[in-house]
C-alpha positions in Angstrom: -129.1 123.7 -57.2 -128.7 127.1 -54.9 -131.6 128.9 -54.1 -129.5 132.2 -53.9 -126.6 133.6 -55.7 -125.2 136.5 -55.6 -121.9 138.8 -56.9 -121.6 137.9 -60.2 -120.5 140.3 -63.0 -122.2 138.9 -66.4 -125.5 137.6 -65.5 -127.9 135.7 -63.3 -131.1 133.7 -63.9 -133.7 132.1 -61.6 -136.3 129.4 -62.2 -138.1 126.8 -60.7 -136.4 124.3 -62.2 -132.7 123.6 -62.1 -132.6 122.5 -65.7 -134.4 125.6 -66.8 -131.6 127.2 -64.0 -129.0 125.5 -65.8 -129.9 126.4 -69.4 -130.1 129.9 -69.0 -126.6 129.9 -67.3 -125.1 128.2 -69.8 -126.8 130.9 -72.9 -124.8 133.2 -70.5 -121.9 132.0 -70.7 -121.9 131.2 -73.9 -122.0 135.7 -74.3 -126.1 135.4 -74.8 -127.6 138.1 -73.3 -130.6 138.2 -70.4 -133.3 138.3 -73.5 -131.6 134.9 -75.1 -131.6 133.4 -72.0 -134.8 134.0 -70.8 -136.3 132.5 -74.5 -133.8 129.3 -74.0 -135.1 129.0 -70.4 -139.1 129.3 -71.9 -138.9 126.8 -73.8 -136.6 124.4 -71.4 -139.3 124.7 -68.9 -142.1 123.9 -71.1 -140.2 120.5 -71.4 -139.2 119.8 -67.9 -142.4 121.2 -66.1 -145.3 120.2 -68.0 -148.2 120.7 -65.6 -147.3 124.3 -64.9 -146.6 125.8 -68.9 -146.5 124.9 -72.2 -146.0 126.6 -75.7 -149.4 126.1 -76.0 -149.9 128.5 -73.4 -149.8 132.5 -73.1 -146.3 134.6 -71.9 -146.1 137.9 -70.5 -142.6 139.8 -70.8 -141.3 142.9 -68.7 -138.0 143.9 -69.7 -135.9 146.5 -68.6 -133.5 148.2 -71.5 -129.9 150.2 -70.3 -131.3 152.9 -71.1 -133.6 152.9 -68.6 -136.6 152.4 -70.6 -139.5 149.1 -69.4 -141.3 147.6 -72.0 -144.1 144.5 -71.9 -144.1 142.0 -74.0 -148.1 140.7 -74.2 -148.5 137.0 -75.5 -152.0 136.9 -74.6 -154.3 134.5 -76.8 -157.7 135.7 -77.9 -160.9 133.0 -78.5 -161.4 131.6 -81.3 -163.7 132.5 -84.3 -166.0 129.8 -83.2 -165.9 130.5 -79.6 -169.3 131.9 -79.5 -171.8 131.9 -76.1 -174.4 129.9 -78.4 -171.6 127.7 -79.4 -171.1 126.6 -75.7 -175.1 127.1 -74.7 -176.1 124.6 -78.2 -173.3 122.4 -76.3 -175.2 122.2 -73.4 -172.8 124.3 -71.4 -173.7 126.8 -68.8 -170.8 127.3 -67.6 -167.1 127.6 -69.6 -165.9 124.2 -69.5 -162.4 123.8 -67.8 -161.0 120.8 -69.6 -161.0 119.0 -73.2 -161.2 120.4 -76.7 -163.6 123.4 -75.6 -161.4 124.3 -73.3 -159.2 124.9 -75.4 -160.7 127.7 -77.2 -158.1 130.5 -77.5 -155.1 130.8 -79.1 -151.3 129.9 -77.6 -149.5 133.2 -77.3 -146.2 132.1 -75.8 -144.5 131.4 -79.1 -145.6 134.8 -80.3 -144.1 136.1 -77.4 -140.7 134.5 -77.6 -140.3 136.2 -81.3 -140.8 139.4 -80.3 -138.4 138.7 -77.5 -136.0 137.3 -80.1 -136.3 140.4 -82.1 -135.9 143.0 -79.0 -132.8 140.4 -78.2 -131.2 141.5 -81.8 -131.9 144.9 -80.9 -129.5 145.0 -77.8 -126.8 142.5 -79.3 -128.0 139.8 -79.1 -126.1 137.0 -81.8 -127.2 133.6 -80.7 -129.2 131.6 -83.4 -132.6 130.0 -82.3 -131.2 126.1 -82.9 -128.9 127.0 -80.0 -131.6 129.0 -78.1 -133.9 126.2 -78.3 -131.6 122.9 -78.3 -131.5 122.5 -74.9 -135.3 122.0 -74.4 -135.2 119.8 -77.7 -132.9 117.9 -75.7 -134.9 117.4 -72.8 -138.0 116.6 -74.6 -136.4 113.9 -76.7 -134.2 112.3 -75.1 -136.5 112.4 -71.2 -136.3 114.2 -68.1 -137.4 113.5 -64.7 -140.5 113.8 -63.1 -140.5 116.5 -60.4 -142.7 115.8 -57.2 -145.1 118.3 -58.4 -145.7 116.5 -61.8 -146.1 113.7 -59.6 -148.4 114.4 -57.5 -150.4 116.7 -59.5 -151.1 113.8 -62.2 -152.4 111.4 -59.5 -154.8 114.6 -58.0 -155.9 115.4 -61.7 -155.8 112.2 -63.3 -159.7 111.4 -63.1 -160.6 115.3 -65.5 -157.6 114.8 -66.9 -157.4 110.8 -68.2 -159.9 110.7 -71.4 -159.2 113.9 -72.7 -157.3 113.9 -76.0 -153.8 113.3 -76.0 -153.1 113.6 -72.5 -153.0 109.6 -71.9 -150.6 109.4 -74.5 -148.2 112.4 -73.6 -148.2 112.3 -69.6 -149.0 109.1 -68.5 -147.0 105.6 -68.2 -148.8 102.9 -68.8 -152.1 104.0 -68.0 -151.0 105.6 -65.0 -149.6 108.4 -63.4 -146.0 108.5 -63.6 -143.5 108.5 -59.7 -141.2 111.1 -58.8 -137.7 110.7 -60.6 -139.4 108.5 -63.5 -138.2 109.3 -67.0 -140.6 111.3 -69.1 -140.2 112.0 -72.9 -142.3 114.5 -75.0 -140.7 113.3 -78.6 -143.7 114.7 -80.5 -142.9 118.4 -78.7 -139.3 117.5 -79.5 -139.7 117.4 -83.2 -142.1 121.1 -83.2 -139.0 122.8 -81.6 -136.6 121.3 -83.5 -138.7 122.5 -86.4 -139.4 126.0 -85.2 -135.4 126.0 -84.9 -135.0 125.4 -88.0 -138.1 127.5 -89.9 -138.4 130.4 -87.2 -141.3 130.6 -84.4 -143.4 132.2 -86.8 -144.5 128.8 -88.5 -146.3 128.0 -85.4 -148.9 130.5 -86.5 -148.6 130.3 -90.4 -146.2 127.8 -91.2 -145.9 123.8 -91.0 -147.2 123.7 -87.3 -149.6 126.2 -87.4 -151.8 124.3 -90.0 -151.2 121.0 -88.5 -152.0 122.1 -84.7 -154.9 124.1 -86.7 -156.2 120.6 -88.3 -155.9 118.8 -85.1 -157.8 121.3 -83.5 -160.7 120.8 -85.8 -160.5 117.3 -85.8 -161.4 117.4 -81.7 -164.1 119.9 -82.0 -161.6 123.1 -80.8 -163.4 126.4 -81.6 -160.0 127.4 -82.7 -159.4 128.3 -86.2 -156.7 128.2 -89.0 -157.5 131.7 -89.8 -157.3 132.6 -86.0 -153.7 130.7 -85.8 -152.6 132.9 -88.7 -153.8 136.0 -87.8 -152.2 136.0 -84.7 -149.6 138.5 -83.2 -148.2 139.3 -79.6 -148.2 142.9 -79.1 -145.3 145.4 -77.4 -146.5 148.0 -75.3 -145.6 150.4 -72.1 -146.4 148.3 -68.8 -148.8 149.8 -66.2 -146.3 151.9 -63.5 -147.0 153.9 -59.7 -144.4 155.3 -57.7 -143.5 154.8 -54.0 -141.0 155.4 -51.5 -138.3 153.3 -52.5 -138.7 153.9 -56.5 -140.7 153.0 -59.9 -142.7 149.5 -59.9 -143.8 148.1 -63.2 -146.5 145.4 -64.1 -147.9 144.2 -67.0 -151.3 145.9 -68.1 -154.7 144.3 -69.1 -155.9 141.8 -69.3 -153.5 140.4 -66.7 -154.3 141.4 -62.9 -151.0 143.5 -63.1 -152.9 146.5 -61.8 -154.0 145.0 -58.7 -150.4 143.9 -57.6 -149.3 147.7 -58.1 -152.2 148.9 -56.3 -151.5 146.7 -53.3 -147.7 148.4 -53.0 -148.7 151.4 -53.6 -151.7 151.6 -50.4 -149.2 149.7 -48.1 -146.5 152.2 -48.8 -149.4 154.7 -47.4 -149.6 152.9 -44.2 -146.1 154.1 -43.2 -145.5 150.1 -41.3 -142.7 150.7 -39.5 -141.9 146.8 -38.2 -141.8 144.0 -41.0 -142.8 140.7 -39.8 -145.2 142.8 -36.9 -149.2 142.2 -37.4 -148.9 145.8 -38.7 -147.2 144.2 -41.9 -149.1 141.2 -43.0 -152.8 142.7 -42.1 -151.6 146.1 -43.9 -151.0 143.9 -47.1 -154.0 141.9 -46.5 -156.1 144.6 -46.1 -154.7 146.5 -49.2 -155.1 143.0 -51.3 -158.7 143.7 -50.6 -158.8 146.9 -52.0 -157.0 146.0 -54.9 -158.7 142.9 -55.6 -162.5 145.1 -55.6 -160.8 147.3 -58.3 -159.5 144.7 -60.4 -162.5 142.6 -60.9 -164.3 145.7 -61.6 -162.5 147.1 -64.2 -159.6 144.4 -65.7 -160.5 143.0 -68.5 -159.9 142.4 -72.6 -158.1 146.2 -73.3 -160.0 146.8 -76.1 -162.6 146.8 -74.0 -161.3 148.8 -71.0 -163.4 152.0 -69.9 -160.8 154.8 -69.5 -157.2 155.2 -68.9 -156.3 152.9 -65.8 -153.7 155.6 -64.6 -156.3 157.2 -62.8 -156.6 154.2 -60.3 -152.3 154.4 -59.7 -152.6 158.1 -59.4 -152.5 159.7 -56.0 -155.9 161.1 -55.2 -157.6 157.5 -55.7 -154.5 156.1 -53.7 -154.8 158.2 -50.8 -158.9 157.7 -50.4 -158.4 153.8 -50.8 -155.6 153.8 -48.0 -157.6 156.1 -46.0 -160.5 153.4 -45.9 -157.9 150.6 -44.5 -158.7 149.5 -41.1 -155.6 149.2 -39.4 -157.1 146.9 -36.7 -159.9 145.3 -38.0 -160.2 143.2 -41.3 -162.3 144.2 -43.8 -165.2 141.6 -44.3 -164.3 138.8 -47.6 -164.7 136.9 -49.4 -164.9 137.7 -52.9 -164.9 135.8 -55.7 -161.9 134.7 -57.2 -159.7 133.0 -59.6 -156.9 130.1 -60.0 -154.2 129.5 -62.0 -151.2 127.4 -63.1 -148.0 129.4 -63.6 -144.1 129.7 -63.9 -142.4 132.7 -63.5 -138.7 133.5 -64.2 -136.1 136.1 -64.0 -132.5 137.2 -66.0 -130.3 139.9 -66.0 -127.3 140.7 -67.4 -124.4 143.4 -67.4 -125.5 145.9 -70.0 -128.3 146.4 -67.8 -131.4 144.2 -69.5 -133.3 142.7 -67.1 -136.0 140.6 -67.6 -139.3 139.2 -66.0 -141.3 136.6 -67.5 -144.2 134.8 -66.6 -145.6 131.6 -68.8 -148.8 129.3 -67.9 -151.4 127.3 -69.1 -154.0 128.5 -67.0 -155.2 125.1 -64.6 -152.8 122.6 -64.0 -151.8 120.6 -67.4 -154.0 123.4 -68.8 -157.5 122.0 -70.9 -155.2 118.7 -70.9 -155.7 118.7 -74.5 -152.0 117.0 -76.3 -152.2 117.6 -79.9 -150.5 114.5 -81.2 -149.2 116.0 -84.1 -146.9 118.6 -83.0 -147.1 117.8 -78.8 -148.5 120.6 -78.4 -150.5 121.3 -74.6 -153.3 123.6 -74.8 -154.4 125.9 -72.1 -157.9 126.2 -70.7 -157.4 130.0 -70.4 -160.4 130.7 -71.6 -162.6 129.0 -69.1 -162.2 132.1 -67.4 -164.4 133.8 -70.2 -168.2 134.5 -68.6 -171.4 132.9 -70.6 -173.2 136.2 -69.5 -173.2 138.7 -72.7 -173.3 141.1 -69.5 -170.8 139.7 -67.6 -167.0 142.1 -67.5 -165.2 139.2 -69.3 -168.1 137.8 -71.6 -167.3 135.3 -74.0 -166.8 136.2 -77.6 -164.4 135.4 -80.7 -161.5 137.5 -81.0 -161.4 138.6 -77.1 -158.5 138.3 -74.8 -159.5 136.3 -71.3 -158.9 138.0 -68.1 -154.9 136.9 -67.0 -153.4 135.9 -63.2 -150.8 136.1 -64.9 -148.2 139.5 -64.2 -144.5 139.7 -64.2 -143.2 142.7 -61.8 -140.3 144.9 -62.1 -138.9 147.6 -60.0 -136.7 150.6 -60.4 -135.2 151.5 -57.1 -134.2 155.0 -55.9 -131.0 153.7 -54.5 -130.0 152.0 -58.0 -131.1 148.7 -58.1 -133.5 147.0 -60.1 -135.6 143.9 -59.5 -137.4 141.6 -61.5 -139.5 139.1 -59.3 -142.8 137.3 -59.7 -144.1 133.9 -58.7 -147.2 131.2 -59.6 -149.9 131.0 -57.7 -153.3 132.9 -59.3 -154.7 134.8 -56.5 -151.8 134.3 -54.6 -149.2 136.3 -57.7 -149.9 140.0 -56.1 -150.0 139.2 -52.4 -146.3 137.2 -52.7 -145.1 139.7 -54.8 -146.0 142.0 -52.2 -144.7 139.6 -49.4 -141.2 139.5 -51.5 -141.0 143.0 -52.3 -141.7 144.6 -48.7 -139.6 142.6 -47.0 -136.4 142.8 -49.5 -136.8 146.1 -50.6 -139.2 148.1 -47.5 -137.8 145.8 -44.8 -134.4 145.3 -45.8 -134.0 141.4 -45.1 -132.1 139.7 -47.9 -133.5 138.4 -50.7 -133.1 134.4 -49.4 -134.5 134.7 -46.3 -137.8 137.5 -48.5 -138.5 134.1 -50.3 -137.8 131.6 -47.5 -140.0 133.4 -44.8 -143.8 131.8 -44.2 -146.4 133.1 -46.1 -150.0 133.5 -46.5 -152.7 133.6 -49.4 -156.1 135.5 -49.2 -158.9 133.6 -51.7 -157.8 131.0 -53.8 -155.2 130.2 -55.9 -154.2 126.5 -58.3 -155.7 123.3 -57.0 -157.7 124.7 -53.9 -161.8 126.2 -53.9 -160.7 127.7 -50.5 -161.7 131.4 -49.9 -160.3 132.2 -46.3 -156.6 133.0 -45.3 -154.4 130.4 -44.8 -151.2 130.6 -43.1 -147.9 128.6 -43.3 -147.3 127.0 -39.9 -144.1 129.1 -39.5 -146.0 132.2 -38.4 -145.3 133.4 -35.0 -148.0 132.2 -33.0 -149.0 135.9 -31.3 -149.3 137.2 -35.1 -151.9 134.5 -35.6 -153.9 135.2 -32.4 -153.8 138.8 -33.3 -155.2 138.6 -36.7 -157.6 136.0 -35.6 -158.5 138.8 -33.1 -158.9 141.3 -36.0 -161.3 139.0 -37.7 -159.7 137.5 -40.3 -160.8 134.3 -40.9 -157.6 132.2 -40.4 -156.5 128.7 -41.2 -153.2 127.2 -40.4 -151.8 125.0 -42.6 -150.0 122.3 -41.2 -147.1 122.8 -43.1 -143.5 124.9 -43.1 -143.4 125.4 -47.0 -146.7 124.7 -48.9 -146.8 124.6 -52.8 -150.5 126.9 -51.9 -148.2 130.0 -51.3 -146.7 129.0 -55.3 -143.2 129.8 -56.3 -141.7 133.0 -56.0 -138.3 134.3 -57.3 -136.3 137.4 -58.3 -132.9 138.7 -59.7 -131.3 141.8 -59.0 -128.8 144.1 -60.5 -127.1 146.0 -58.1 -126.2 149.9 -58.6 -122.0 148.7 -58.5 -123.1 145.9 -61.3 -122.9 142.6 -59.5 -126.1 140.5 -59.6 -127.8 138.3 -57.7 -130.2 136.2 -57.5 -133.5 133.6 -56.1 -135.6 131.3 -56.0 -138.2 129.5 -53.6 -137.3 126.5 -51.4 -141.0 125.3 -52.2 -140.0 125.1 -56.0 -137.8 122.7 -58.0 -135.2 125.4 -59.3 -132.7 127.8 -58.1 -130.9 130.6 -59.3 -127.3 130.6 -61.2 -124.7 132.9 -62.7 -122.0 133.8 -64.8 
């Protein structure tokens, strides 16, 4: 599978993995536009890389209309009517639990998402049933598909939280035991939901045939997830958070994802005027602005119903200019803070009318709460272990609320005509590698394969790891490191040239002549492809 494409006229797709690659490209050729092929790539991912997303996760939509015009798509989940902080304290919890049946305590969101993505598709001429939209992830599901390294590995590191809880023994493990790379996996349960929802529309998830028996299975294990909260359920469209900078518009998705922190940290750099890319200038100016951002965001991001005040005042320029002004250019700011993790995939589609489309889709933790309900196949996120069990906490537990989201798809309008949809995995790590991407594509003028090849780093933590400090791929120049070192930072090297730490980042582009290209990460499974 290419990890870069480029010059085509019809469409382009990245993922990261080549069947989801592969599916997308074909719903393009087949005259599906970027919408259709983003939903047929959503669900073929959910089949082919389990531990990362799953329709019984949340899904987060940006898309770009010809006319100009962004939109979000928000297929966030809220808690359950039982999900209660005397539920968890009676329970003996004092803490959110991160996996089993009270982890899974909000409702899936993705599905929700993909119909009003399927409606907005209609809307811009789209013709392509579901059954076709959908077969190719029935296909995988049903009839197997191969076990990524990732999968791999990830089910041996997790396979001790992960082993008793409901369901998971059954769906993801062979014979007791985590499955090698390149074994054949089949999720025939999952198989048969899609090929329902195919048939009866992705609204019975929530009040159809699925939705009642996910909603009795749910019960049976002790979920605090309700029928009524199943039904009730809807994804919402609404205008994404936006800033300008030099080079154009950027867009991200608004509360409760951490959208707002990955435009902040554009918007200070492009106040540092960094003239060099790749210089010490460049990665501690981003660093350093991650910090601000990050202080902003867990002070204010959180359910929107329960946000204090309009969020534009933190993109507009007076708060801009006084945050970049408090930027040490040659001295890190002290850290850490406390942070978060996450299990993600991100995607990208465009096409020639001018839709382009970023999408992000997770499960929270890696295999989510690992909860497999054996009815429908269905994997449940653990989203909501990021809920607080302080009533005075930002993101406090209670029924009905939205949990604070990693997750944010970016988009950019560019003053010279292009636009960009990029994003990546990663939880912490989702703004600064957007920012990494984005400044040296777009502000530094490399090209987009070598943007996503170059080494990375990650401030705090992100899937898999407790570590706070700042870790660096080995690739780094080694007078970079010595320099930030000298600046304070608190630096680790990690003794390797691509590290799945830094996640997966990708991105498509439509050029201002019409041609489009596109990306994906070398430390991924997937590649970009088009029509």
């Amino acid at each position: 599978m290419n990890l870069h494409t480029a010059g085509h006229r019809r469409g382009v797709v990245a993922a990261p993995h080549s069947a989801a690659v592969e599916d997308g490209r074909a719903i393009l050729a087949e005259g599906g536009n970027a919408i259709e092929a983003m939903i047929a790539m959503a669900a073929s991912i959910a089949a082919v890389y389990p531990h990362m997303n799953h329709i019984g996760g949340d899904g987060f939509w940006l898309i770009r209309e010809p006319n100009g015009r962004v939109r979000a798509i928000m297929g966030a989940g809220r808690a359950g009517a039982k999900a209660t902080i005397r539920f968890y304290r009676d329970a003996g919890h004092h803490e959110m639990p991160t996996r089993g049946p009270r982890a899974a305590l909000t409702v899936p969101g993705a599905i929700a998402g993909w119909q009003r993505a399927f409606d907005a598709a209609r809307a811009h001429r789209g013709k392509l049933p579901l059954d076709l939209l959908l077969s190719p992830a029935i296909k995988h599901a049903r009839d197997g598909y191969k076990v990524t390294r990732s999968q791999a590995a990830l089910t041996r590191d997790k396979f001790a939280e992960l082993e008793k809880v409901p369901g998971f023994r059954e769906a993801f493990l062979i014979d007791g035991k985590a499955p090698d790379e390149g074994a054949t996996m089949k999720q025939p349960a999952f198989a048969a939901t899609l090929d329902h929802l195919a048939n009866a529309g992705l609204a019975d998830f929530y009040r159809g045939d699925v939705g009642r028996e996910m909603a009795a299975d749910l019960e049976r294990i002790g979920s605090p997830v309700t029928r009524e909260d199943l039904t009730k359920y809807e994804a919402l469209i609404t205008d994404p958070l936006s800033v300008a900078v030099s080079s154009g518009t950027l867009y991200n998705s608004p509360p409760p994802t951490q959208g707002l922190a990955s435009l902040i940290i554009l918007a200070l750099f492009d106040r540092l005027r960094v003239a060099d890319g790749e210089s010490f200038a460049h990665i501690h100016g981003l660093i350093e602005s991650t910090k601000r951002a990050f202080l902003v965001r867990d002070r204010v991001v959180t359910d929107p119903d329960r946000v204090e005040g309009p969020l534009s005042r933190y993109l507009d320029a007076p708060f801009l200019d006084g945050e970049a002004a408090t930027i040490d250019m040659k001295k890190a700011a002290p850290w850490p803070d406390p942070s978060a993790r996450g299990d993600t995939i991100w995607m990208g589609a465009a096409d020639s009318s001018g839709l382009v489309v970023s999408y992000i889709q997770s499960i929270y933790w890696e295999f989510g709460s690992g909860v497999v309900l054996p009815k429908t196949g269905v994997l449940m996120q653990n989203r909501g272990a990021s809920f607080s069990l302080n009533d005075k906490a930002l993101n406090a537990l209670a029924p009905g609320r939205r949990p604070f989201h990693t997750l944010n798809p970016a988009l950019a309008v560019l003053k010279d005509g292009r636009v960009m949809a990029y994003g990546t995995m990663g939880g912490e790590g989702q703004p600064q590698t957007q920012s990494a991407l984005f400044t040296r594509y777009v502000t530094y003028k490399q090209p987009l394969e070598r943007a996503l090849d170059a080494p990375r780093w990650l401030l705090g933590r992100t899937w898999g790891s407790s570590h706070m400090n700042l870790r660096l791929e080995r690739r780094f120049d080694e007078d970079l490191i010595d320099r930030l070192v000298s600046a304070r930072h608190d630096v680790e090297v990690l003794d390797a040239d691509y590290s799945d730490t830094m996640g997966h980042a990708g991105a498509v582009v439509l050029h201002a002549n019409g041609t489009l290209e596109g990306g994906h990460d070398p430390r991924a499974d997937g590649g970009a492809a088009g029509v």
